[in-house]
C-alpha positions as CSV (number, residue, x, y, z in Angstrom):
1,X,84.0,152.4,67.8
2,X,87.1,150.5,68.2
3,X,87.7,149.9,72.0
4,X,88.6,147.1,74.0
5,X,88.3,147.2,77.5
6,X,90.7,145.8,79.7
7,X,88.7,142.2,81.4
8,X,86.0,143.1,79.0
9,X,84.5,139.8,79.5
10,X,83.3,140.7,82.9
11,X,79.3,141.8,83.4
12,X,80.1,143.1,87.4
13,X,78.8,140.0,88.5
14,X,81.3,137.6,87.4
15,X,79.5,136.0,84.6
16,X,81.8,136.6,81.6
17,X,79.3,135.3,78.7
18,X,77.3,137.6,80.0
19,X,79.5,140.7,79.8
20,X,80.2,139.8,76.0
21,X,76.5,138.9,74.8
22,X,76.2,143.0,76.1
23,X,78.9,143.9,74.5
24,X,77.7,142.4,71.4
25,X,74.7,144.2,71.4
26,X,76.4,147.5,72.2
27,X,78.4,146.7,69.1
28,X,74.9,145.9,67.3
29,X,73.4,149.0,68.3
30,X,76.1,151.3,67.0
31,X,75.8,149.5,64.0
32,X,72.1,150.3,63.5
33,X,72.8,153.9,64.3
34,X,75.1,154.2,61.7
35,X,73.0,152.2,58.8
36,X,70.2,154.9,59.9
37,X,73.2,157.6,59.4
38,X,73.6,156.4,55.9
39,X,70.3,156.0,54.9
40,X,69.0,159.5,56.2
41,X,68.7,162.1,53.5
42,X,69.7,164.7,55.4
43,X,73.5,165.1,57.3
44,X,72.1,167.5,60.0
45,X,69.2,165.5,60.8
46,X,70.9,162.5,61.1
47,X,73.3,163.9,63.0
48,X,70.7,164.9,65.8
49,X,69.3,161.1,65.3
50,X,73.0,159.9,65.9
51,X,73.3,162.4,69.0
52,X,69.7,160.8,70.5
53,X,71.3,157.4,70.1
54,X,74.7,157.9,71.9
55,X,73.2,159.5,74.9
56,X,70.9,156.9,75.3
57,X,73.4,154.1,74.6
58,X,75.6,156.2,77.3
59,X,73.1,156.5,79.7
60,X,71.2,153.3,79.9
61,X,73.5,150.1,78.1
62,X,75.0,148.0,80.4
63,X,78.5,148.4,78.1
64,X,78.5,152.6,78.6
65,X,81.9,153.6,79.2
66,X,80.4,156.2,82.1
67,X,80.0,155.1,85.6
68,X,77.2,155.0,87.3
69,X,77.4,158.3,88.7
70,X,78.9,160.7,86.0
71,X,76.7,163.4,85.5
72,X,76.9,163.1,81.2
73,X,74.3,160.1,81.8
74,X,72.1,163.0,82.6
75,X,72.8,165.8,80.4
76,X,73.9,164.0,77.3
77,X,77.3,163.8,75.5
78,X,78.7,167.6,74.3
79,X,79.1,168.5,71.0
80,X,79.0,171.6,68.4
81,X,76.7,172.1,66.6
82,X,76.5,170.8,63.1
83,X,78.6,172.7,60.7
84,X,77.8,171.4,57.0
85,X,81.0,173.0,55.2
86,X,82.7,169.9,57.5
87,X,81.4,167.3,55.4
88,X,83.0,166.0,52.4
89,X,84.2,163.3,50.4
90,X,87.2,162.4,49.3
91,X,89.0,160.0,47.2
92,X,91.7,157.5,48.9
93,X,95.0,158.4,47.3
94,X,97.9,156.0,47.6
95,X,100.4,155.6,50.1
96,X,104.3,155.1,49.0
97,X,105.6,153.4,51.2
98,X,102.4,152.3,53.4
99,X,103.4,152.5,57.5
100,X,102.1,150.1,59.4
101,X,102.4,150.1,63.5
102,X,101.2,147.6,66.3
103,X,99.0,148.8,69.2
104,X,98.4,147.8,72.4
105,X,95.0,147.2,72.4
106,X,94.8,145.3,75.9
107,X,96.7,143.7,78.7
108,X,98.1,141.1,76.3
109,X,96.1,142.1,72.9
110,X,98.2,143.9,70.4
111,X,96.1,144.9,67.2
112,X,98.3,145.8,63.8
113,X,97.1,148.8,61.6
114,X,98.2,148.5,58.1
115,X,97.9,151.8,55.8
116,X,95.7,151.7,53.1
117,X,96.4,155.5,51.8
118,X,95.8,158.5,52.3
119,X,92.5,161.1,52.3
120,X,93.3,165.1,50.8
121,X,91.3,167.5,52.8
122,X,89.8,170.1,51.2
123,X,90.6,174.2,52.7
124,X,88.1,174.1,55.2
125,X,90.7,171.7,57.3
126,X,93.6,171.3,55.4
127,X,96.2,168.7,55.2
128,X,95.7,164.9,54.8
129,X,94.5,161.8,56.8
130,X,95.8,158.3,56.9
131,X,93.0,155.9,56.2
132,X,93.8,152.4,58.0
133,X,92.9,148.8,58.1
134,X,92.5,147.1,61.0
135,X,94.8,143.8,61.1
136,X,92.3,141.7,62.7
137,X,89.7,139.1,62.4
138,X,86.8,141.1,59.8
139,X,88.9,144.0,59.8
140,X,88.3,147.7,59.5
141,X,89.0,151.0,58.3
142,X,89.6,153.0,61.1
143,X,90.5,157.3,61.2
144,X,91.3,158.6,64.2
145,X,92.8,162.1,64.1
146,X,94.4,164.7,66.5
147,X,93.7,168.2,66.1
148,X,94.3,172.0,67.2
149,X,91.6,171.3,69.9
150,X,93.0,168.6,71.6
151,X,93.9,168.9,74.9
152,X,91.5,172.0,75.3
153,X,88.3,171.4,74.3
154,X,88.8,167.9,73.6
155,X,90.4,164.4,74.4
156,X,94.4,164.9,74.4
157,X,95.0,161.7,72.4
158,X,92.7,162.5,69.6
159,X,89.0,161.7,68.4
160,X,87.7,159.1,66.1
161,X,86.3,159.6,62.5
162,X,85.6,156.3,60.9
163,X,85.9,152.5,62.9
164,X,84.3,150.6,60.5
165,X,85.2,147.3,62.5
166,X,82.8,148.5,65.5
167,X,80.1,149.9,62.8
168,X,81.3,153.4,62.7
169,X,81.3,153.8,59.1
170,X,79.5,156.8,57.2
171,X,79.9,154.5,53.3
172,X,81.1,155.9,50.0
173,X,80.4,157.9,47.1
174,X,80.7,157.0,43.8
175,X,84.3,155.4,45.4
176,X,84.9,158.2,47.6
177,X,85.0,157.8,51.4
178,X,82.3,160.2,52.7
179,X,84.1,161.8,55.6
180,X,81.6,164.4,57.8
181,X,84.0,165.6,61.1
182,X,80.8,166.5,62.9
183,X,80.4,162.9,63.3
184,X,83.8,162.8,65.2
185,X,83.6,161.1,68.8
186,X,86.1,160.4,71.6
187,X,87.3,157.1,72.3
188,X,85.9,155.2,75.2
189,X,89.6,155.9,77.2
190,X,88.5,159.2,77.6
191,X,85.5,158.2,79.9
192,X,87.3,155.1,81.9
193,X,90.8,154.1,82.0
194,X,89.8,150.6,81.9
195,X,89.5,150.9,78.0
196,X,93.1,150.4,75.9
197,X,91.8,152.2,72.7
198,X,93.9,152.6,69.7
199,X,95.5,156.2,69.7
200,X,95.9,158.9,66.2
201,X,99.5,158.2,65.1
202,X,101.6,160.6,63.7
203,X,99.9,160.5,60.2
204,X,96.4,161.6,61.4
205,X,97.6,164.7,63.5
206,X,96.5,168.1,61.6
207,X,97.2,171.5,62.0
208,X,93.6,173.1,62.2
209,X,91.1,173.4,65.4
210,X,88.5,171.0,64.4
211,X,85.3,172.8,66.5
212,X,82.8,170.0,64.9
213,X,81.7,166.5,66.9
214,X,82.0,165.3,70.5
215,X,83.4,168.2,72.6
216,X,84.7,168.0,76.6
């Protein structure tokens, strides 16, 4: 999940090693969730393993994007339910010429994306997907997209597919990026302003209503 939150180094009590040792373990968490994604046999049961996960990291880690008093901590995050025709995979095509942009990622933290290429979706979405890296130290794939729902039934500025640099990262396929939108999530900027997340650019807006993932 690529987010940086603006003083991210503060734990609330003014002990910044502190705030990033739990932010490190937030990151290390996700991770594991993911791993146990891949491994699973099954997309739909996994999904519902990946849904246990989140609300629990929401609820009770120390790094949760909620505050103390938002009512999700209690009834979970909000999804749709799991639609298998919205998984696929899908070879990375080339990009001619590759974009790249800069994004403000905090207060004075600019992160570069660099395209790698580009994803074909099959009928059951339509249009394509710009797959790309993260320009920073490790880097990432990352896929965020904007769809037909956005703004109504879910964040404005888009969701996230793949953020392989925060451990969201659903592995390949004999080559091919496995991409499953039911496994779509919001950025932490939806929940608390005080995260700078980077946004779907033009190249990862599509036509169709994604109903599949995190929902308002």
């Amino acid at each position: 999940m690529t987010m940086t939150r603006v003083g991210h180094g503060d734990s609330g009590d003014g002990d910044a090693p502190a705030g990033e040792l739990t932010l490190a373990g937030w990151r290390r968490e996700v991770g594991e969730m993911y791993a146990e994604v891949r491994a699973a046999a099954d997309p739909a049961e996994a999904h519902a393993r990946w849904r246990q996960r989140r609300d629990r990291l929401f609820r009770e880690h120390p790094q949760s994007p909620l505050a103390a008093g938002d009512p999700l901590r209690a009834t979970g995050l909000p999804y749709w339910p799991y639609n298998p025709g919205l998984r696929m995979t899908a070879p990375l095509l080339p990009a001619e010429p590759a974009a790249s942009y800069a994004v403000t990622t905090a207060a004075d933290e600019v992160t570069r994306i660099r395209q790698l290429g580009w994803v074909e979706l099959p009928d059951a979405v339509g249009g394509r997907l710009a797959v790309w890296w993260l320009e920073q130290y490790a880097g990432g794939i990352f896929v965020p997209f904007r769809d037909a729902t956005a703004g109504t039934s879910t964040y404005g500025a888009g969701r996230y597919l793949l953020d392989t640099a925060k451990g969201a990262d659903l592995g390949v396929d004999d080559g091919n990026l496995v991409l499953d939108f039911n496994f779509s999530y919001h950025p932490s900027c939806r929940y608390d302003p005080a995260w700078l997340c980077p946004l779907a650019p033009p190249e990862n807006v599509l036509v169709a209503a994604i109903e599949a993932g995190e929902t308002l």
